[in-house]
N, C-alpha and C positions, 0 to 999 in steps of 0.2 A: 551308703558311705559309712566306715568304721567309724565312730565315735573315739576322738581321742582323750582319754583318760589320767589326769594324772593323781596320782597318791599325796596327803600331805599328812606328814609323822610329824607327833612331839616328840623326840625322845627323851629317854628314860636316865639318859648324865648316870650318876653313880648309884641312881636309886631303880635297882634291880631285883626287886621283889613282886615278882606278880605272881598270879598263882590261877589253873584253872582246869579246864580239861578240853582238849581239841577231839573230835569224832573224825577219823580220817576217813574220804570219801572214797569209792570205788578206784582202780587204778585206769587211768584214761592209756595208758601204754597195752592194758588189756583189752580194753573197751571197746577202743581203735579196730584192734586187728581182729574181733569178734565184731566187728560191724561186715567189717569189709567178709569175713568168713559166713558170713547168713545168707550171701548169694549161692551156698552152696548147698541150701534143704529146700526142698519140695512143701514152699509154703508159710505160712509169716512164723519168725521166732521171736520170744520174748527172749529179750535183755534186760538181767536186775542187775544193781548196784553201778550204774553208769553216772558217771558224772558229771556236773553242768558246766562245762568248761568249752573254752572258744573253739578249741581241735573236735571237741566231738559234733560241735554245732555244726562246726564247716563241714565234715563229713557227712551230717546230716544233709547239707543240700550238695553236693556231690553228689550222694545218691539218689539225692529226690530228682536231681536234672537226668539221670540214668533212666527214672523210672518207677524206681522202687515206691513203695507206699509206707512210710512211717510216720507213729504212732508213739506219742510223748508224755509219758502221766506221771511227777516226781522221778523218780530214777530208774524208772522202766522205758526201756525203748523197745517197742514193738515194729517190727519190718518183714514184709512182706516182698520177696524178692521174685516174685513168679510176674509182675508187673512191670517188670525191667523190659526197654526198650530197645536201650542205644546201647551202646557199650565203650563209647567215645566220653572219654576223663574231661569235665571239663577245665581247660589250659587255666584259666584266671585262679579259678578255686585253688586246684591244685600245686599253684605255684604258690602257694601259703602254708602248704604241710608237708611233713613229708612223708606222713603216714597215706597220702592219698596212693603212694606206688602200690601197697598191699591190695587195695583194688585189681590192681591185674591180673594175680593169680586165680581168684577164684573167679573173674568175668570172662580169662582163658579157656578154665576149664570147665565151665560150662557153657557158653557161648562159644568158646573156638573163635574167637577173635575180641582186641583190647586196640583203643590210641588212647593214647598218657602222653605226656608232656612230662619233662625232665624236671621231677617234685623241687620244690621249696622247701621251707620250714626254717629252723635256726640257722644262722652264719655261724656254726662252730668247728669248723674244718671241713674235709673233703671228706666227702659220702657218697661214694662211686655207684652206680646202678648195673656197673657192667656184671655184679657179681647176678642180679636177678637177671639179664638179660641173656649172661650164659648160661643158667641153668636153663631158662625157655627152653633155648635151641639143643640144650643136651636130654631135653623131654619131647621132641620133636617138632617145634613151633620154629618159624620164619619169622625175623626180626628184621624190618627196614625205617632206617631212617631219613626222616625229609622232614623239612620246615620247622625245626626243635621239637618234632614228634615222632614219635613212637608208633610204627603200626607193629603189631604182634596178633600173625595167624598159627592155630595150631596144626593147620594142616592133617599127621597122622599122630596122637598127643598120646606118648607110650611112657612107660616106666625110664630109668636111668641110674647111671651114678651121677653124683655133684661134688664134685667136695669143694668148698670154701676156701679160697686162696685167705682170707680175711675171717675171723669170726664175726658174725653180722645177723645182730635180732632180727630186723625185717626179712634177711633175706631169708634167713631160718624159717620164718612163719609162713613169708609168702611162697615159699615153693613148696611147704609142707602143703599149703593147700591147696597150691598148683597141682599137687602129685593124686591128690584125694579124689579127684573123678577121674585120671586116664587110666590106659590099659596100663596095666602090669603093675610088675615091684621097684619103688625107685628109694635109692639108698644114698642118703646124706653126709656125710663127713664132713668132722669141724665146725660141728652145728654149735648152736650161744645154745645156754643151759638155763636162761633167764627162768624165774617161776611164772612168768606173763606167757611163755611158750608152751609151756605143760598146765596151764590154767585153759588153754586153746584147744590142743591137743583132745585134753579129757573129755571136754563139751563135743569135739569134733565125732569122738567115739562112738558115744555117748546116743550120736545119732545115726549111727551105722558105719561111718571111716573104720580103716583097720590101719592104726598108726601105733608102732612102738617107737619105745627108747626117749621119748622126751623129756626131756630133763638130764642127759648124758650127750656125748661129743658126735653120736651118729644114728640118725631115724632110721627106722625101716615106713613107709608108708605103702602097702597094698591096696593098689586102685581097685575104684569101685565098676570102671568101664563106663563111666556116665550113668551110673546109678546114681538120682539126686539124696542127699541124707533126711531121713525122717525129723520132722520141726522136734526141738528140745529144747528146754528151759536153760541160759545159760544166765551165770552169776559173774560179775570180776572179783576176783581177789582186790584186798583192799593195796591201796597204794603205797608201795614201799618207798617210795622217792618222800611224797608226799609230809610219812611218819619221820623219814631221816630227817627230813627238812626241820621240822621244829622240835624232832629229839635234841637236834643241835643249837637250834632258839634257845630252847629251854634249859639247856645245860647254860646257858650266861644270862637268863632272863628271868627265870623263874622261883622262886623259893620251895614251889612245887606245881609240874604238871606232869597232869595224867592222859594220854594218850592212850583211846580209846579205839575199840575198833580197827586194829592192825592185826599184823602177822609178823610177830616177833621173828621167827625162825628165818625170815627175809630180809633181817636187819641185822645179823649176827656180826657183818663186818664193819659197821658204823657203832653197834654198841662196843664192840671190841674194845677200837679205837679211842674214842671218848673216854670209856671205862680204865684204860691205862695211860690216858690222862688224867685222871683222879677225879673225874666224874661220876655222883651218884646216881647209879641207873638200876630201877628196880623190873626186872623181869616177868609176865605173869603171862606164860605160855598159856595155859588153860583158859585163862578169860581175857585173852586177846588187849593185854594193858601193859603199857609201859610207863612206869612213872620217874622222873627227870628231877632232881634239885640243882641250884645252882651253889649249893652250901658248902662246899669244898672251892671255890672258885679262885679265891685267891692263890691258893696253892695247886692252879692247875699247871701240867707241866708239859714240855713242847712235842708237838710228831717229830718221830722220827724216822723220815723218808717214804713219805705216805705216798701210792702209787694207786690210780686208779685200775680197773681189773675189771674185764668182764665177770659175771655172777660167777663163783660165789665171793669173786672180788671187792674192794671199796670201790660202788659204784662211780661211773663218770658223773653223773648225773648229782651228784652229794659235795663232786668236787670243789664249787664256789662259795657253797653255806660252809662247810670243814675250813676254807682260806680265811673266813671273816671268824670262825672261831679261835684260828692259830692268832690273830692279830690280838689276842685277849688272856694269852696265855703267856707264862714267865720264860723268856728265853727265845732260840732259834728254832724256828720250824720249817722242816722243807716238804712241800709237794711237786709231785711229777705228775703230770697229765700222759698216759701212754696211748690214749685212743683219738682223742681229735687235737688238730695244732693247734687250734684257733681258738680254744677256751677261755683263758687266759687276757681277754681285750678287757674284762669290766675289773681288773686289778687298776690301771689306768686314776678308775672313779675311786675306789676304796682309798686310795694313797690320795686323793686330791679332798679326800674326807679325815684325813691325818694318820691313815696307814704304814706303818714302815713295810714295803716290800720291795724285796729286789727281784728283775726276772734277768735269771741265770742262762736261760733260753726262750723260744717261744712253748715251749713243754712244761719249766723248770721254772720253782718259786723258790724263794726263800722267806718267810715270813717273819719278822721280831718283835714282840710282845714283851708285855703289852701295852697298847698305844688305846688313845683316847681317840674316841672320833669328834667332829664338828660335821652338824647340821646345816644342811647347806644353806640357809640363812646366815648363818656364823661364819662363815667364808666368806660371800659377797650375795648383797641383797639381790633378790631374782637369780638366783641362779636353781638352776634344774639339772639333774643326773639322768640321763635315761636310762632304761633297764635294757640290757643288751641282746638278751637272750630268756627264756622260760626260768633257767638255773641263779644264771647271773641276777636277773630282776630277784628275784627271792635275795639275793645276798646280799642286794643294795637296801633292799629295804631291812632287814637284818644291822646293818649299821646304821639306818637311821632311828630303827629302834635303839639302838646301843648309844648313839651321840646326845652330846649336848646339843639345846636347841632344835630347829624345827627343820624337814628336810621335805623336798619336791622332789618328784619320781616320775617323768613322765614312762612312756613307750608300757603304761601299765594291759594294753591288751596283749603284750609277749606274755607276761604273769598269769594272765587271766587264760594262756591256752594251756596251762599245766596245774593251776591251782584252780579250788573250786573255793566260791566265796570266801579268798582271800581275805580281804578286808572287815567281815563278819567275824569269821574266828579269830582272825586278832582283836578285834573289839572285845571278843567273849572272855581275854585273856588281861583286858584293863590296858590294852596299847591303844591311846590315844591318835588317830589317823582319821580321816576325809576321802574320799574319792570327790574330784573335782572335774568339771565339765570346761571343754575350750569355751 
């Protein structure tokens, strides 16, 4: 049984000067779908730079109930896929992620047959599967449904076109490497340009795949005919979510931090942002560092009509920490959510924490700045905020760093399946917090 965890913040009231440096961890959106992509070499691969987070552990026994044989030493995962059995998802696990779909592709196309259950993971809108379930059948696989599952045979598993009614990371990945053992040439349209896709892609190469165009609107992937790929060493890129998350901290918390161990070039449209908000943000392409002051903050000034955007867009995924920073800024800020509806529930808690926002829609914010928050002590005794979501958690605890007085955060394992020792690197930064046991 999950262990429920809650958070407990002092916050930091007007006194916003901390200072330090965070090392961002491996990116778990890369991690992910280079787990699920090791069923398709001829024999165990190492995985570096993976991170310790709740989505990759759950993946972790996912596969091990598959079959698979993995191997756990600090941020290496070692797995051996030639020990796989079953090919049957299993239902419980996977209704907790919803990175478990990516599993199909490569247990398709190498086994020639998949049952999955209709994934899980966040409530932050509709996330259709129909779009991986027509590419199947337009690479020659039979899809039937019964009992809220998924059978998928490949029957005669041949090249194709797909194109993408929607642009959609997973599905991009999982049919690239659906495509990577059948016969022939299968050509993708309206594929997502994410760097998590072309971080996949290269390792795929790497080990014999013949895949171009990643990182652009349309793959070409040439199958290998069930040739399995020779084992290669892959790495993740570090976490772009992860660095925006407390580049944006840090722009209202810190007097200086240094953000260590990213990929600036990943962040272009968060530093942007920030930066024409009158945010000091120091760039250090070469040595992988970004460093952050909050020394302008008084006179930081409002978004205007910030839109989130697949890559090289302002990520969805930055959208809730960016809302708790417009609440801190002088004037009116609007964001628009263009990719899921339902992002937007943990505004609710920020305003009940002394945010002014107004929702103009379920898409559509406006946010007025800037506003003080109160610790949920400071509201009414016992009270608790849950964290809503992976994104949303990060932007609750974000104001309870920012407020006066002390604040409780339960639902902290949604946090804990996107951030790696959370709670640590904010200690490392002088943020006062607990993790506490029911």
């Amino acid at each position: 049984m999950e262990r429920q965890e809650k958070l407990k913040i002092n916050g930091l009231g007007a006194e916003r000067n901390l200072k330090g440096t965070v090392y961002i961890s491996g990116a778990k959106n890369a991690a992910l779908k280079a787990m699920a992509g090791a069923v398709l070499f001829d024999g165990p691969v190492e995985l570096h730079n993976v991170p310790d987070t709740a989505d990759v552990r759950t993946i972790v026994e996912i596969m091990t109930k598959l079959g698979a044989r993995i191997e756990s030493k600090d941020d290496v995962l070692t797995i051996d896929p030639n020990t796989i059995t079953n090919t049957d998802i299993d239902r419980k696990l996977a209704g907790n992620i919803r990175a478990s779909v990516m599993l199909t592709g490569p247990l398709l196309a190498r086994y020639g047959k998949t049952t999955f259950p209709a994934p899980g993971g966040c409530v932050i809108g509709c996330r259709p599967i129909d779009l991986f379930l027509n590419g199947y059948r337009k690479l020659g696989a039979s899809v039937v449904e019964h009992d809220e599952l998924f059978d998928i045979k490949d029957g005669n598993f041949h090249g194709g076109e797909i194109f993408f009614d929607k642009v959609t990371v997973g599905g991009t990945e999982t049919l690239v490497m659906a495509a990577t053992l059948a016969e022939g040439r299968t050509i993708l349209y309206n594929c997502a340009m994410e760097p998590e896709i072309v971080n996949l892609v290269e390792w795929l190469n790497r080990g014999g795949a013949k895949i171009s165009g990643a990182g652009t609107p349309t793959i070409t992937v040439d199958g290998t005919a069930g040739k399995l790929l020779k084992p290669v060493k892959y790495e993740a890129i570090p976490d772009r979510i992860e660095a925006g998350s407390y580049l944006i901290l840090g722009a209202l918390i810190a007097k200086e931090l240094e953000i260590k161990d990213c990929e600036p070039e990943h962040l272009r449209a968060v530093v942007s942002i920030l930066s024409d908000a009158g945010v000091k943000i120091n760039v250090d392409d070469k040595a992988k560092t970004i460093v952050v002051s909050n020394d302008n903050a008084k006179n930081y000034t409002p978004l205007n009509d910030i839109r989130t955007h697949e890559y090289p867009g302002f990520p969805t995924d930055l959208q809730a920490p960016l809302t708790v920073f417009a609440t801190q800024v002088n004037g009116k800020s609007a964001i628009f959510e263009t990719i899921y509806e339902n992002r937007f529930k943990y505004v609710e808690d920020l305003v009940a924490m002394g945010a002014n926002i107004r929702a103009i829609s379920e898409r559509d914010v406006e946010v007025n700045g800037p506003t003080t928050f109160k610790g949920t002590s400071e509201i009414s005794p016992g009270m608790i905020i849950p964290a809503r979501d992976i994104r949303a958690g990060f932007a609750i605890v974000m104001a309870a760093i920012l407020a006066h007085g002390e604040s409780t955060i339960s639902n902290v394992h949604l946090i804990d399946r996107g951030y790696e020792d959370l709670a640590g690197k904010l200690k490392g930064l002088g943020v006062e917090l607990e993790r506490i046991s029911n």
